[in-house]
Structure formats: structure tokens, C-alpha cells
N, C-alpha and C positions, 0 to 999 in steps of 0.2 A: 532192576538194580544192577548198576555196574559195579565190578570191582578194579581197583586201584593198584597197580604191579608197582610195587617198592624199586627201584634200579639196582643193582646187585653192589655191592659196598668194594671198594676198593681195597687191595690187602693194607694200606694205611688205616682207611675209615674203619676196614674190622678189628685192625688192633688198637686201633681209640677205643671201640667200642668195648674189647673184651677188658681193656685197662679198665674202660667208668666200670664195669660191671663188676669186675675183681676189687677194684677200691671201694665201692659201697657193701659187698656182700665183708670186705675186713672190716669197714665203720659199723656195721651192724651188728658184727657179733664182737667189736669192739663193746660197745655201747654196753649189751648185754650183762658183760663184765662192770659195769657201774664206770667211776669218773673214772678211776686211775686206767681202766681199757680205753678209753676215751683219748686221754692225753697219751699212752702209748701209740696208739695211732698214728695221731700229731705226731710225735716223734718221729714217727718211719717216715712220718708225711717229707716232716722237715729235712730228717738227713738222705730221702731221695730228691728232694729242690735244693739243697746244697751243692750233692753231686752232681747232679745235672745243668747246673745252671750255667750260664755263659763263662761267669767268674767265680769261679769254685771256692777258691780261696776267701772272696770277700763275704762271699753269703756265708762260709762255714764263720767266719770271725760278728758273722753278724748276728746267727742264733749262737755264740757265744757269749755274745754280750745280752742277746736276750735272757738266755738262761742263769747269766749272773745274776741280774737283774731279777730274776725272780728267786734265785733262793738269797739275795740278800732280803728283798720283802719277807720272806717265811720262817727268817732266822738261821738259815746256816750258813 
């Protein structure tokens, strides 16, 4: 039986990697907390793809209108 040498990860590819690992270990103990952990999440999710995003401005104005959009559905 042979084994299989993984190629050493680039300081990019390590820090994708420690980001998915850090993002799933907060979804999970999000989760834990039932929905409202859940949708806090999302939130961090969204206002770090806001910030980060090409066009800052457009994306913040767009989970804007998202989040109208949802508390006019839910009554406030």
C-alpha cells in the first residue's frame, strides 16, 4: 500500500481553508442556538458580502431592500 503526499497548501489556499473551517464551526454552533442563531449568522454572512463586495454601496442597498421586504411580510 502506497500513500498519497497531499502538496503543501499555499498561504492563500490555507487561509480559504481556515476561513470554510471558521465559517462552518460559527454555522454550527449558530444552528445550535435554534432559527434566530441561524439567521444571525446570515446576517454576519450578509454584512461581510456587502463589505466585501466589488460595489459596496449597491449590495448594502440591496440587503436593504431585502430586509424591507421582509419585515413588511412579518408586520413591521
Amino acid at each position: 500500500m502506497t500513500q498519497q503526499h497531499a502538496q503543501p497548501m499555499t498561504q492563500q489556499q490555507r487561509r480559504q481553508y481556515n476561513r470554510t473551517v471558521h465559517r462552518q464551526q460559527r454555522l454550527e454552533a449558530a444552528a445550535a442556538r435554534g432559527p434566530a442563531g441561524i439567521a444571525a449568522a446570515w446576517m454576519d454572512e450578509a454584512r461581510a458580502a456587502a463589505k466585501s463586495w466589488s460595489d459596496p454601496e449597491a449590495a448594502w442597498a440591496d440587503l436593504a431592500t431585502t430586509l424591507q421586504h421582509f419585515c413588511r411580510r412579518y408586520g413591521r
